[in-house]
C-alpha angles and dihedrals in degrees: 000000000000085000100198100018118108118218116215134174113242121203110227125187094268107029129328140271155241126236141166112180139156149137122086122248130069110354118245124185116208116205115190135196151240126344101350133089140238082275086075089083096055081115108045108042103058088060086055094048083053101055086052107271133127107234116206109190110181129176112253108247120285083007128105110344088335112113123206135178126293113287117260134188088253086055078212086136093066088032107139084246094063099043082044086052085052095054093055086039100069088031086073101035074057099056099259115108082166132043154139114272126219120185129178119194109306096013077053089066092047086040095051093044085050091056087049095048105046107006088166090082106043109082090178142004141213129193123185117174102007154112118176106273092240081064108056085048099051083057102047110155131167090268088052094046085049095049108034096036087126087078087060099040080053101053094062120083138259092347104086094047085060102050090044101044095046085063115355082162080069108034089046116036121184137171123229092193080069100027100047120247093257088047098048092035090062091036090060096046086062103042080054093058112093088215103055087050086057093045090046095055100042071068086067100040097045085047095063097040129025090013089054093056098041083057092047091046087051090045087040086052092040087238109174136190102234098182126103098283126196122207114201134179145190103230090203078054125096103232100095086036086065115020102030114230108006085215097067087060093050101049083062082067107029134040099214106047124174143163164084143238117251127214101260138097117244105294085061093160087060090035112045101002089158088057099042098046086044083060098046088042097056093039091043080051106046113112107240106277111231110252109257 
């Protein structure tokens, strides 16, 4: 798994990070989502690396073998605008003080507060499985709430951590036919640790208070991404199923909006690799449209 890339531990401002990168070329971060690792994308990022870019994977703070800062009752340790300050943290402890973003549900959220937040470094963004999170909640109906309920379980104290501890074989099931041993292997290890739960779920926690209003403030000060932006979607996902064309969302966010669902159900990167590399190959490749 990730044969040629080296893997190094980066010290951040709050904690330190994981991060396996490698290749040469223009640099791409890879952000992935709940509840996986950096090890999500063994799939994906050789293909890159093949096509001539430099793939950087890290672990999203207090996942996998990333550490953050102690928990406290604001979650504003484990907020989308600190993991995103990791991430260009350990860009530029890499050498790459610019570079192409790819986020995939939750790493989407982190992605899209990075873009917001330093938009300087970002030359291009892709988004798969994701609204911004101010959106879904500004949407909430009775099939979100029934389908999503994990977000809400989430959000309340001590209990999760309970019910997820006392059998995370049960709570997160994985397979390692579809993830790969060694990826399942390392993403087990994690949902196991007491202390990445916790740190899974502050995501949560953080998503549906200070990250909310972080996303309403930038609404409230018409704040906009206007880099090339990619939309992608899991068509044996339920995005399009509750929200319609993913794209339409996202042009409320972003000027230059592309983009197209793939034939795979959430974890895309384990599940169709080929289709979704054929898709960051071609956008990481695109020559800059002129503005209309």
């Amino acid at each position: 798994m990730f044969e040629g890339f080296e893997t190094e531990r980066i010290d951040v401002c709050e904690g330190s990070a994981f991060v396996r990168h490698g290749g040469s070329g223009p640099p791409v971060v890879l952000l992935h989502g709940h509840p996986r690792t950096s090890a999500t994308w063994h799939k994906v990022a050789p293909l890159l690396v093949r096509a001539g870019h430099t793939v950087v994977c890290p672990d999203l703070r207090g996942y996998g073998r990333s550490r953050g800062p102690r928990f406290t009752e604001d979650h504003v340790g484990y907020s989308k605008r600190a993991v995103a300050s990791d991430v260009v943290a350990v860009m530029r402890q890499l050498g790459h003080p610019r570079f192409a973003l790819v986020g995939h549900d939750r790493g989407g959220s982190v992605a899209l507060r990075l873009v917001l937040d330093h938009p300087d470094v970002v030359s291009r963004v892709v988004f798969a499985d994701c609204l911004p999170l101010s959106e879904h909640l500004s949407r909430i109906t009775a099939e979100f709430a029934t389908q999503w309920w994990h977000w809400f379980f989430f959000a309340q104290p001590d209990i999760p951590e309970r019910v997820i501890t006392a059998d995370p074989d049960g709570w997160y099931r994985g397979d390692p036919g579809v993830m790969g041993q060694e990826n399942y292997d390392e993403w087990r290890q994690a949902t196991r640790d007491p202390d990445v739960v916790r740190a899974m779920l502050e995501d949560y926690r953080a998503g549906l208070t200070v990250d909310r209003r972080h996303e309403e403030a930038d609404r409230a000060a018409g704040a906009r991404l206007t880099c090339p932006t990619l939309v992608l979607w899991s068509l044996r996902d339920d995005l399009e199923d509750l929200y319609g064309d993913p794209r339409a969302v996202w042009r409320r966010w972003a000027d230059d909006v592309r983009g197209h669902g793939i034939d795979a159900g959430h974890h895309v990167a384990e599940q169709a690799p080929e289709a979704l590399a054929a898709a960051l190959i071609e956008f990481l490749g695109e020559e800059p449209r002129d503005p209309e």
